[in-house]
N, C-alpha and C positions, 0 to 999 in steps of 0.2 A: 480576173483576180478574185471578183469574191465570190463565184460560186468554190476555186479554191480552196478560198481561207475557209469554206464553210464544211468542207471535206476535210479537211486538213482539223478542223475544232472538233466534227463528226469522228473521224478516227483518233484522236486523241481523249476522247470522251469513252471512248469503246475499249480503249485500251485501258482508261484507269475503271469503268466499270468487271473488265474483266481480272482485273489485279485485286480488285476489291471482294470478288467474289470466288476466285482464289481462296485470299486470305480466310474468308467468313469458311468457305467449305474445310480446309485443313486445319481450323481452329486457332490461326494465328491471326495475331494483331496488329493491325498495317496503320503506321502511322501519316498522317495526312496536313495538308496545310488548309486552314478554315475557305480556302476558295475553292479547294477537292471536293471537298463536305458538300459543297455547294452544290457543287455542279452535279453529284451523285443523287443529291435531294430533290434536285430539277429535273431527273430524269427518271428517277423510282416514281416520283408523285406523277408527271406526267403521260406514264403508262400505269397509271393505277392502281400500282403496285405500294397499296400502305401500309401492310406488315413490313415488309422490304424500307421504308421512308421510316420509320418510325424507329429500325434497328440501327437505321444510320447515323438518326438525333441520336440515338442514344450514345451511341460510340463518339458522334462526335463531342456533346458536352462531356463526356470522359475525359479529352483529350482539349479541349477548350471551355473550361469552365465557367469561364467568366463573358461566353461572347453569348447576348441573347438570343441573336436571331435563330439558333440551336434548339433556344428553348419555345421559342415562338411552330418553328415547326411539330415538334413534338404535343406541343399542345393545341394545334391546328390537326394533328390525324387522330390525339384520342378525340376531339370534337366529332370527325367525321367518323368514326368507330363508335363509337354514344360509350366512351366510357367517361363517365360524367366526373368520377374519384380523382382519376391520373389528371383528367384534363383539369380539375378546380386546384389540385396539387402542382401541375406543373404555372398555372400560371403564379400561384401562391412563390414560386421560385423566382419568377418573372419581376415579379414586386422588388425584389430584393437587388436583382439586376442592371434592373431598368424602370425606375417606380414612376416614372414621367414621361418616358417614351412616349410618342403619339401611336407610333403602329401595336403599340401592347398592348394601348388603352384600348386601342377600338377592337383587336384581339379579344380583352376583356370582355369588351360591349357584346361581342359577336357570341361567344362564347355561353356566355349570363344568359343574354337571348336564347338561344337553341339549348339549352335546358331548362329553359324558361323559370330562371331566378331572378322575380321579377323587380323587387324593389333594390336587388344588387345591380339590376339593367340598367333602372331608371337611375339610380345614381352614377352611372359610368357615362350614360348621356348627359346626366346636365354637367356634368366633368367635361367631358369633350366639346358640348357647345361652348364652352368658355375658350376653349383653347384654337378649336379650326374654323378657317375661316373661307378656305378656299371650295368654291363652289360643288366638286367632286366629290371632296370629303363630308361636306352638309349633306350632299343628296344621301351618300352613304350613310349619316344619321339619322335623314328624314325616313330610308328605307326601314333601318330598325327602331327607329319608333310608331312605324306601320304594324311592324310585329308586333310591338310588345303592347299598341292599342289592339291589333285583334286576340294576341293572348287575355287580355282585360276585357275581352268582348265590346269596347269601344269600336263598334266598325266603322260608323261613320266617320272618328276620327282616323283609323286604319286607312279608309280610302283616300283623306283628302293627303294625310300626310307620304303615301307612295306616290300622290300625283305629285304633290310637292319636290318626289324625290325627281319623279323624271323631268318635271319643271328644270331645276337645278342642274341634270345631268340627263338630255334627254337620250344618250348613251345606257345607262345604266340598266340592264339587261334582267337581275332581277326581283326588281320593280316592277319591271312590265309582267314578267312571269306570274309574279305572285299576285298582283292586279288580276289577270285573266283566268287564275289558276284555282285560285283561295274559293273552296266553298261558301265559305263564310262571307263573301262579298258576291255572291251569287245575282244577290235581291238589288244589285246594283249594278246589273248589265248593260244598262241601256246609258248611263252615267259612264261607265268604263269608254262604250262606242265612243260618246261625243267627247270624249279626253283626248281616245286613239285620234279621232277624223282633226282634231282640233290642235293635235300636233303633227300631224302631216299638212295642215296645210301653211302651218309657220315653218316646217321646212320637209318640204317633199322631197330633199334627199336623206334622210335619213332612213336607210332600208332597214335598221331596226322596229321605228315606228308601224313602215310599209308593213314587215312580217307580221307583228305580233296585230295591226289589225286586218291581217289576213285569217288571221286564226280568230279572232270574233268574230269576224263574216262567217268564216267556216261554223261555226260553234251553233251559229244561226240557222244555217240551211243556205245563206245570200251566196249561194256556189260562185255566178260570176262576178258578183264582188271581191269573192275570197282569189278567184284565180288572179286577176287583174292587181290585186294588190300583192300577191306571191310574187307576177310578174315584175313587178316594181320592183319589191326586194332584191329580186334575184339580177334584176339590170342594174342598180346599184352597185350590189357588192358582189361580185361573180365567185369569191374565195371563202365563201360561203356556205358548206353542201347543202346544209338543213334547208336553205331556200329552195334550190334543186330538186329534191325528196318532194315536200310541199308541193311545188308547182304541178312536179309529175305526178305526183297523187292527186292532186286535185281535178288537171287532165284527164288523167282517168275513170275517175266519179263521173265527169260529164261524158265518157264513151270517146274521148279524143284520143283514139290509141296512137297513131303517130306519131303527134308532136309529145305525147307520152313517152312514147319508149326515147325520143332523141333528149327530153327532159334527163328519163333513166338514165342516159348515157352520159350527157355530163355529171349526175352525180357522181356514179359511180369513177371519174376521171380523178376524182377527188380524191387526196391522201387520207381524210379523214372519216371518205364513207365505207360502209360497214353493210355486208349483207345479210340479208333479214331473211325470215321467213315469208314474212307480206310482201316485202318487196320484189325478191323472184316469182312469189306467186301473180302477184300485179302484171312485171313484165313477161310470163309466162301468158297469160293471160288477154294483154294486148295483141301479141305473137299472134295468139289464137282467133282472134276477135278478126284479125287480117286477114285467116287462113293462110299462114305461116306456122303448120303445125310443127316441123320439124325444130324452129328455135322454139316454139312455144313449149314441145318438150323436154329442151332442153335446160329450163329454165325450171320447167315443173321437178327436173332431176334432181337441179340444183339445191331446192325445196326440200325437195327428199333427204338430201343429205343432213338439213340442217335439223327437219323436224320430220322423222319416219311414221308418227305418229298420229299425222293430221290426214283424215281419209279423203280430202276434197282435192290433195295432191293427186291420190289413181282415179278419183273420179274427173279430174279433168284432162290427166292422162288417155284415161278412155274415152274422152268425149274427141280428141282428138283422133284418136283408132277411129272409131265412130266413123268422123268425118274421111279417112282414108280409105274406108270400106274394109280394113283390119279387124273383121269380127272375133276373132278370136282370140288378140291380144287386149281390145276393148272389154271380152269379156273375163278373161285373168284380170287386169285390172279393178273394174266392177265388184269383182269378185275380193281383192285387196279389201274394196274401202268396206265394203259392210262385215270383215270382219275388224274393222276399229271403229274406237268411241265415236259416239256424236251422227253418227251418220244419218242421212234422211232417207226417205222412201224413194227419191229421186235415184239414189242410188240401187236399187232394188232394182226400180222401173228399166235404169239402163242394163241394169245385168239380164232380166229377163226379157229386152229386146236383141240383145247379143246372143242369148241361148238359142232364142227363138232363130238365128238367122247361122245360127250354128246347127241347127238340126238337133236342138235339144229337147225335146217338148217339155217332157220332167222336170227338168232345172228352170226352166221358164216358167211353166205354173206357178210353181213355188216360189219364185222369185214375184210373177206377180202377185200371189196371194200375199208374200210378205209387204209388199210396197202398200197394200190397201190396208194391212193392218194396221201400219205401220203410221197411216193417214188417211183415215174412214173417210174423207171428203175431198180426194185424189181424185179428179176427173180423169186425167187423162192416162192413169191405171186403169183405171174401169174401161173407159174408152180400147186403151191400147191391150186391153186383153180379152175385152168381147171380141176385137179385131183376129188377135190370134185362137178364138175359138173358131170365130167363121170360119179361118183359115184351116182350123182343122178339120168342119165341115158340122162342128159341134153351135150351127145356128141355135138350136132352140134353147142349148146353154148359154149364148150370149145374151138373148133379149131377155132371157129372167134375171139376168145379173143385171140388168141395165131398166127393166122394170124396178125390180128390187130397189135400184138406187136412189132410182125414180119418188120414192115413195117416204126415202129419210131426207134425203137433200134436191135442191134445184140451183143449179149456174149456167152460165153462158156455155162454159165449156163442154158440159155434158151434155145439155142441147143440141148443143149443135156436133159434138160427137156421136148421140146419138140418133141425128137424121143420115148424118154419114153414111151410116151404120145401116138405117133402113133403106136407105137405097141401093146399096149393094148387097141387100139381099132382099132385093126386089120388092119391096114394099112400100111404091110411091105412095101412093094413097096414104096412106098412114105416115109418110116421111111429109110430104105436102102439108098437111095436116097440123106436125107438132111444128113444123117451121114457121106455118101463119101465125101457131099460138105463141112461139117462141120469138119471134119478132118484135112481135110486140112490146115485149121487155128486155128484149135484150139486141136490140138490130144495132147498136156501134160495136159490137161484137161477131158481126156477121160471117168475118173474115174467116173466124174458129173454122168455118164449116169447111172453107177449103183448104184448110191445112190437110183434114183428114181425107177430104175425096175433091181433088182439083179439077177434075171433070165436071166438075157440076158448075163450074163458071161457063160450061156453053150448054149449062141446061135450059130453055124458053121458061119452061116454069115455075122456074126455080128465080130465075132473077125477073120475071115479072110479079112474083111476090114481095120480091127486094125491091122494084122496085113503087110497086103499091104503098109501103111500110116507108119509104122514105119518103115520099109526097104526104 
């Protein structure tokens, strides 16, 4: 019966929206009963649509001149519109209305606040402390009196008065935002935490509190802190997304792609989640991180769609070609990202490992000269393209590019890129050599060496130096 009745208010709501919009497009004038008004108000605002809410106050105090709540909307969308004129003019209506109302006064309050007219605020608050008394609606005053001390640059009293607020109403959602959020309370981070921790533990079901000190942990770096208290949120209150989102983003940060992507999944079950560009790139991303390119590119498609414009979408496209031995569709893509903004030399580097495995040699120099330019201190360009000269048989161009380098910078990576390098073109002695010196400073890095030349883990000499260096 009530998912009925809830079809049945749904279709009946669709029908006077569509009567109404009718009327508006043919230019006529459809008269309504103030509960019409209402429901059309509750449903423009609630798709976001405030030109649309604002044209409906208007028609409907046309048509109802005497009933506030009319005038309460209207002057609640110029508020969110920053037209400051209509909104001080409509509540000046308001006065006239309804000059005691409680929800006008704090209208008022709300109002004064966010154009920050400040001594008409502080008058509408000690007006309303006279008058409410009910715990919700304090927190609500303790909230804009947070404002209007950080508008005053009172911050200290700014913090204690939002704690106050969430004291009163430890619901009141934002309170906590603007506590976490407010620059201007910055200097009072560690005062915030022990607010957060110190109302979860007077009631740790509250998955508001959970969240919002999820997101202090996070703010932090304290990762498993942050997740663990997502998790709480999100077991809480499952009807939720924003906990969802969190959770799975935070999974993600720490490399947990699985229980990631099944986070993804219940957000996205949600009527109210919303796909993003980060977040298909995300679960694109974890896809990939599985080797499950095929969803992972499907995800990166998705990406595409929303923003064609971000080049680390065909760059991780192709890093998936990459992985399928697809060189030629990895290097079209490659080939995508550096011609859009932003792009790095990583991008380069994979274009001209794609050429090269293309039988490009042309497109590949150039692509590695552009990666080194692109990043004068790119080891594994230097590396990866001395490689492709040896391969072209142009040895003695490699060791001067790799001397050369030698000579402005020193890392792990080139080190040991370049003993790689001298042992496959047979130059132990001198590969022996820079690896003793090389060890030395760089031996928790040793691994570098067999990324490039894995054979050389059953070298005797090679790991009885590794091993000397580790003793």
């Amino acid at each position: 019966m009530n998912r009925k009745s809830n079809d049945q208010r749904e279709t009946a709501l669709m029908a006077l929206v569509a009567r109404y919009e009718r009327a508006a497009q043919g230019g006529d004038t459809l008269f309504l009963a103030e509960e019409e008004f209402e429901e059309l108000l509750v449903h423009y605002f609630g798709i976001h649509d405030y030109d649309q809410t604002l044209e409906v106050a208007d028609l409907a105090i046309s048509q109802h001149n005497y009933t506030p709540d009319f005038y309460k909307w209207k002057a609640l969308i110029h508020k969110i519109n920053l037209e400051e004129e209509d909104a001080m003019a409509t509540l000046e209506q308001l006065n006239i209305y309804a000059p005691n109302d409680e929800e006008v006064m704090m209208l008022r309050l709300e109002v004064y606040v966010h154009f920050e007219h400040q001594e008409e605020a502080r008058a509408a608050l000690d007006q309303l402390y006279n008058v409410v008394d009910q715990d919700e609606k304090l927190s609500l005053l303790a909230f804009f009196d947070g404002l209007l001390c950080m508008q005053e640059n009172r911050f200290r009293e700014s913090f204690e008065a939002l704690a106050e607020a969430i004291r009163l109403d430890p619901y009141q959602e934002p309170a906590y935002d603007e506590l976490l959020n407010a620059p201007e309370l910055s200097a009072m981070r560690k005062e915030i935490g022990k607010l957060l921790k110190r109302q979860a533990d007077r009631d740790p079901f509250n998955d508001l509190t959970w969240f919002y000190l999820g997101l202090w942990y996070d703010d932090g770096g304290n990762d498993m802190e942050a997740l663990e208290a997502f998790g709480n949120a999100r077991s809480l209150n499952d009807a939720r997304s924003a906990y969802d989102l969190e959770y799975a983003d935070k999974l993600f940060d720490l490399e947990m792609y699985e229980p990631a992507l099944t986070a993804y999944q219940a957000y996205f079950e949600s009527e109210e989640a919303e796909e993003s560009y980060e977040t298909c790139m995300r679960i694109g991303r974890s896809h990939q991180m599985l080797d499950d390119y095929t969803s992972a590119k499907k995800s990166y498609f998705r990406a595409l769609e929303i923003d064609p414009e971000m080049y680390d979408i065909y760059q991780y496209i192709a890093e998936c070609c990459v992985a399928e031995e697809k060189w030629g569709v990895a290097a079209y893509n490659y080939g995508r990202a550096v011609e859009l903004p932003n792009h790095t030399a990583d991008c380069w580097l994979g274009l001209a490992l794609c050429s090269s495995a293309t039988n490009s040699p042309l497109d590949a120099e150039q692509a590695f000269l552009k990666a080194i330019e692109m990043d004068e201190q790119f080891s594994d360009a230097y590396i990866s393209y001395a490689l492709f000269l040896v391969e072209l048989g142009r040895e003695a161009d490699a060791l001067q590019l790799l001397a050369d380098t030698a000579t402005v910078y020193r890392d792990s990576a080139l080190l040991f890129g370049t003993v790689a390098i001298l042992m496959i073109t047979s130059r132990r002695q001198q590969a022996l050599a820079l690896l003793n010196e090389g060890l030395a400073e760089f031996y928790e890095d040793h691994e570098l060496l067999f990324n490039w030349h894995p054979d050389l883990e059953q070298d005797r000499d090679i790991m009885a130096l590794l091993h000397l260096h580790k003793d």
